[in-house]
C-alpha positions as CSV (number, residue, x, y, z in Angstrom):
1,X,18.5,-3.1,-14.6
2,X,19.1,-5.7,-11.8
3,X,21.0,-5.0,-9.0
4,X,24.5,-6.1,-9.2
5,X,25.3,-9.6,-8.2
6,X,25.4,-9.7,-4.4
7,X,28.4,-12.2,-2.5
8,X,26.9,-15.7,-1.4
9,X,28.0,-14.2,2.3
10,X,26.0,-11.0,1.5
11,X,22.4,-13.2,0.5
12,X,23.2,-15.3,3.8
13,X,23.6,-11.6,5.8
14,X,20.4,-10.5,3.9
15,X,18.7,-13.7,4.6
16,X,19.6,-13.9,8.2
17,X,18.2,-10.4,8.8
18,X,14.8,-11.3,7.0
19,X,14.5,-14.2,9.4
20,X,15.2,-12.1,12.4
21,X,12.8,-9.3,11.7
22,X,9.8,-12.0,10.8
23,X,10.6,-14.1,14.2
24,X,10.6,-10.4,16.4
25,X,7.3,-10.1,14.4
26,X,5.9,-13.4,14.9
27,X,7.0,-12.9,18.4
28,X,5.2,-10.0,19.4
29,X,2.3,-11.1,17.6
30,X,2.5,-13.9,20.3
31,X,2.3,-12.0,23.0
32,X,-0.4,-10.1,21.7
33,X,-2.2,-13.4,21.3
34,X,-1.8,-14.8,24.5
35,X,-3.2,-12.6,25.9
36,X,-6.4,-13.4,24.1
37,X,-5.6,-16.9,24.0
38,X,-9.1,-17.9,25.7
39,X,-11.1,-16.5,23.4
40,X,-9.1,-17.4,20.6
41,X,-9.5,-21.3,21.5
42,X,-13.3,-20.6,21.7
43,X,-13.3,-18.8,18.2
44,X,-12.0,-22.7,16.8
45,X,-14.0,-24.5,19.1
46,X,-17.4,-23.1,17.4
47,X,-17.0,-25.7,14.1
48,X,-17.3,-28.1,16.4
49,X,-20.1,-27.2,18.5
50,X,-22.2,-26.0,15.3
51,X,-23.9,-26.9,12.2
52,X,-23.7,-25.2,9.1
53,X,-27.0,-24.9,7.1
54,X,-27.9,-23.9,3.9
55,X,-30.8,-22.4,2.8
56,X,-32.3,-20.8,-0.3
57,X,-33.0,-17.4,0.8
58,X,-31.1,-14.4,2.8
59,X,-28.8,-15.5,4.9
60,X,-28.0,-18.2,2.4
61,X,-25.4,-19.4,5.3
62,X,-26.7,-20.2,8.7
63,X,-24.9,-21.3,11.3
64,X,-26.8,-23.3,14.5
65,X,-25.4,-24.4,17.2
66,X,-25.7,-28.6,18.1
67,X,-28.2,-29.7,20.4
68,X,-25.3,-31.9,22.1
69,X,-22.2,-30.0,21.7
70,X,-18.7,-32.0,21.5
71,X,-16.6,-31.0,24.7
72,X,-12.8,-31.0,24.8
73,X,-10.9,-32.3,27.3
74,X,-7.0,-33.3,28.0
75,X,-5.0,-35.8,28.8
76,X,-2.3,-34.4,30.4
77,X,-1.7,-31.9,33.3
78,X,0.3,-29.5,31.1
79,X,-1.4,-29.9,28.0
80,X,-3.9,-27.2,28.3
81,X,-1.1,-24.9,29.2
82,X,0.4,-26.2,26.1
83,X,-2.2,-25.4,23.7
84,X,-2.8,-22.1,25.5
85,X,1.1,-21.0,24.3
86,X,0.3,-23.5,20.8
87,X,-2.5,-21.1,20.3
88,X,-0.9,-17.9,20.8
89,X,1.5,-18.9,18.4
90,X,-0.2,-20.0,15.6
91,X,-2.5,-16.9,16.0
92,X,0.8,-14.6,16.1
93,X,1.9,-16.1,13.0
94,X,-1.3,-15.4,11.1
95,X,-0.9,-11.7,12.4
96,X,2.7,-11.7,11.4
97,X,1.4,-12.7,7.9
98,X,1.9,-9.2,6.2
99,X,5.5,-9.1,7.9
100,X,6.2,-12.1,7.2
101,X,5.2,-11.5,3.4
102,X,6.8,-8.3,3.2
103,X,10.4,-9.8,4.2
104,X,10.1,-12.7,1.4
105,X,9.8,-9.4,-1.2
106,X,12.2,-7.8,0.4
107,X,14.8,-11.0,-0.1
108,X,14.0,-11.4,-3.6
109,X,13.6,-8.4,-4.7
110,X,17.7,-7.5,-5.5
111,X,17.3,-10.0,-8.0
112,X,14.3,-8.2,-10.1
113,X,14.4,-5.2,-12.4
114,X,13.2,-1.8,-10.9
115,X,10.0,-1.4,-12.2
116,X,9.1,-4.5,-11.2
117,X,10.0,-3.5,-7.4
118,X,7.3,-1.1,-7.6
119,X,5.2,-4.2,-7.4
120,X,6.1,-4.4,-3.5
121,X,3.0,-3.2,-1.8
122,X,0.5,-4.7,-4.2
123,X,1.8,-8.0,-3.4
124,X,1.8,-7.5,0.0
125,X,-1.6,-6.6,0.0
126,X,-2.7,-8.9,-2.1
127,X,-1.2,-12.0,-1.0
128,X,-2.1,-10.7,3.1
129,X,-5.6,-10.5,1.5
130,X,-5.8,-14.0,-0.4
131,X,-4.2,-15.3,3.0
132,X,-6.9,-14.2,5.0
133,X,-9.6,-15.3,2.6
134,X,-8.1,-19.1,2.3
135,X,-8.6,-18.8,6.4
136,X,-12.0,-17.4,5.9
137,X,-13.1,-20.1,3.4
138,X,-11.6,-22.8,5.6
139,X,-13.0,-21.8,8.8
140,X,-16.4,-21.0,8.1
141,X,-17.1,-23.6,4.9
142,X,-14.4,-26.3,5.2
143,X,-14.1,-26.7,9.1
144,X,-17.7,-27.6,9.5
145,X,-18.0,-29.8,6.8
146,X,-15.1,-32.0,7.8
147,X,-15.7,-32.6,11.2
148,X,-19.3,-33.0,10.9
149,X,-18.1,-35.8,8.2
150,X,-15.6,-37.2,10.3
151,X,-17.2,-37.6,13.6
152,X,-20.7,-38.9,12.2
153,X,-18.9,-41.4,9.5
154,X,-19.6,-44.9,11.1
155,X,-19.4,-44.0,14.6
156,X,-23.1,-45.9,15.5
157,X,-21.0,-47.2,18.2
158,X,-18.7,-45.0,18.7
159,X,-18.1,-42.1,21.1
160,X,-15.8,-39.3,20.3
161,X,-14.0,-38.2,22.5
162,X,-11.5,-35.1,21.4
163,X,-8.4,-34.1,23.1
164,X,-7.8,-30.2,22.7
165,X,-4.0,-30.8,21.4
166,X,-5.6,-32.9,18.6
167,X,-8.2,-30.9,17.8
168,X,-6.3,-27.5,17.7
169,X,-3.6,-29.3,15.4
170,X,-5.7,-30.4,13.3
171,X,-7.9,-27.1,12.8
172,X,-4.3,-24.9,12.7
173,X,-3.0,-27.8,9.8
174,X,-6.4,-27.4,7.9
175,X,-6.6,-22.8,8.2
176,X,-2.5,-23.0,7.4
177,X,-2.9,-25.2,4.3
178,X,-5.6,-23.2,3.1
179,X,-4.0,-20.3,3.9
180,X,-1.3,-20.7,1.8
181,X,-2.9,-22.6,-1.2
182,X,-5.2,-19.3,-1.5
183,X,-1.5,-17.9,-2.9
184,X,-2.0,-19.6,-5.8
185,X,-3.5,-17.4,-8.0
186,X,-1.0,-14.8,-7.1
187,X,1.8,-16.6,-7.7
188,X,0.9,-17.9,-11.1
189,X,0.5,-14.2,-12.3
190,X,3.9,-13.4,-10.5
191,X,4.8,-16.3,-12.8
192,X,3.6,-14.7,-15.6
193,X,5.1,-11.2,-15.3
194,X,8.3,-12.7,-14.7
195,X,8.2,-14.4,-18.2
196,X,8.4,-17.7,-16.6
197,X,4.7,-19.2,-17.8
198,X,2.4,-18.1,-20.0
199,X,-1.2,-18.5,-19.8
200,X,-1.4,-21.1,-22.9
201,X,1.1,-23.4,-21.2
202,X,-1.1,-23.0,-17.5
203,X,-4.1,-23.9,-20.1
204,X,-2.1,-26.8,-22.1
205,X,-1.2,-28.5,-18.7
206,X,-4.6,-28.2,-16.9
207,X,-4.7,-32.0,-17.2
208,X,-1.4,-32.5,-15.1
209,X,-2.2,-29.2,-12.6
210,X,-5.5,-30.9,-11.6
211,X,-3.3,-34.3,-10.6
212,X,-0.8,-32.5,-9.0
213,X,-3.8,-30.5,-7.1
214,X,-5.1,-34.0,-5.6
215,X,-1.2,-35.1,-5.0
216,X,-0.8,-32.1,-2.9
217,X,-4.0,-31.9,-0.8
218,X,-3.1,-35.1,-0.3
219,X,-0.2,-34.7,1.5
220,X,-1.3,-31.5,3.2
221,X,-5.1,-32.7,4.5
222,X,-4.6,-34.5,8.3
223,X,-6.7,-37.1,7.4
224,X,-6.2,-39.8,4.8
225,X,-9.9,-39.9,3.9
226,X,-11.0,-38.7,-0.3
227,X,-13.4,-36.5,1.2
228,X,-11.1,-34.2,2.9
229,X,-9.3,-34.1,0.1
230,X,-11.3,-33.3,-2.1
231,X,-12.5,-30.1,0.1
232,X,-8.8,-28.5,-0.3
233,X,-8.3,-30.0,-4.3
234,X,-11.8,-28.5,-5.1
235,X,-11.3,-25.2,-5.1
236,X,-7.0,-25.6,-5.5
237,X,-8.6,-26.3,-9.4
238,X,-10.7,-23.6,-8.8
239,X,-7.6,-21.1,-7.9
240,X,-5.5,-22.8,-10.6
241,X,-8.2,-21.7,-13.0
242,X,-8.3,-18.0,-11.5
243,X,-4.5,-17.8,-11.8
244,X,-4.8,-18.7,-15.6
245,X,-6.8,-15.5,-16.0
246,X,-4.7,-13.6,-13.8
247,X,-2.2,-14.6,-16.4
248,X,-3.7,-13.6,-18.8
249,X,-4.5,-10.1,-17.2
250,X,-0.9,-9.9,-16.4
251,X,0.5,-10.3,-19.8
252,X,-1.9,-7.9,-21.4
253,X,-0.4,-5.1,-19.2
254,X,3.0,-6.0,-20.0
255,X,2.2,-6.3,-23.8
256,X,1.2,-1.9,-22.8
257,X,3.6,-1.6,-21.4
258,X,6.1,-2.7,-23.7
């Protein structure tokens, strides 16, 4: 059975402590990454100094660095101190991921039965794991893509010439969005055990999950260009499909179990 209904004060308490224990985590996952804030800035720098190329044997994904590598610079006398805390940040919220995670179960989990709280840990690990995979698939096969795209589109007479505050905003909106999109599939099973979709519905609106896909990535993609787009609604259809058998999966157990 669910727990018994908690005060409004009580969810605000609960809430407040979540927040606290997330922001110490984020926090010292900061100063972890400041200290390796350097090398962290080089680590996003390389889709911009290389080409990805892809060939029909072993390794079927090369990277090679540019003959004529885009620099960085800034505008600013601060900035690059800027970007150096911007970095750390970003990178100690990536690392505060599974914290963060665990503390979003944590809030909601008064409100499920009890043998569904056993379902803590796999969703911590699962939805850490998908997290880090969206950043995987972004960095190494979106990244390249849509800078090489966006700095060679038109620009015969163009120069590019990138600020680093630009550059790492746009590289930390592109790894978040993909981060967090790469929760789709879990969710939609999470959807599914709660009794909340089924995976005929998920099928039956395909049509209207693939509009709402291009509507989102959209919204979230820095650049208003249907290329970039379509890099993050791609494979958002993609995940929407893997959560539809993840549904499926899902209900099968429960039908067991039951």
């Amino acid at each position: 059975m669910p727990d018994e209904k908690m005060p409004f004060l009580s969810h605000l308490e609960e809430l407040r402590s979540r927040i606290i224990i997330s922001l110490v985590a984020v926090g010292v996952g900061f100063v972890l990454a400041f200290n390796f804030s350097e090398e962290i800035l080089g680590w996003l720098k390389r889709p911009l100094i290389t080409n990805l190329v892809i060939q029909r044997k072993y390794p079927f994904l090369l990277t090679v660095k540019k003959p004529n590598p885009q620099e960085l610079i800034f505008l600013a006398p601060a900035e690059a101190f800027w970007i150096h805390l911007k970095v750390a940040f970003f990178a100690g919220l990536f690392l505060a991921a599974p914290v963060v995670l665990y503390q979003l179960w944590k809030f909601t989990a008064p409100g499920l039965l009890e043998k569904e709280k056993r379902y803590t840990l796999p969703f911590v690990i699962f939805s850490t794991l998908f997290f880090f995979i969206g950043l995987a698939f972004c960095y190494f096969l979106v990244l390249p893509f849509a800078l090489n795209f966006l700095l060679t589109y038109k620009t015969e007479h163009l120069k590019p010439m990138l600020s680093v505050g630009n550059y790492v905003d746009f590289t930390f909106k592109f790894l978040l969005a993909f981060g967090l999109i790469f929760e789709l599939p879990l969710l939609l099973a999470l959807a599914s055990r709660m009794g909340l979709v089924t995976p005929e519905f998920l099928a039956r609106n395909r049509k209207y999950a693939i509009f709402i896909n291009f509507i989102i990535a959209a919204i979230l993609t820095p650049t208003p260009d249907v290329f970039n787009q379509s890099l993050m609604a791609i494979p958002m259809c993609l995940l929407y499909e893997v959560g539809i058998w993840a549904a499926r999966l899902v209900r099968r157990r429960r039908l067991r179990e039951a």
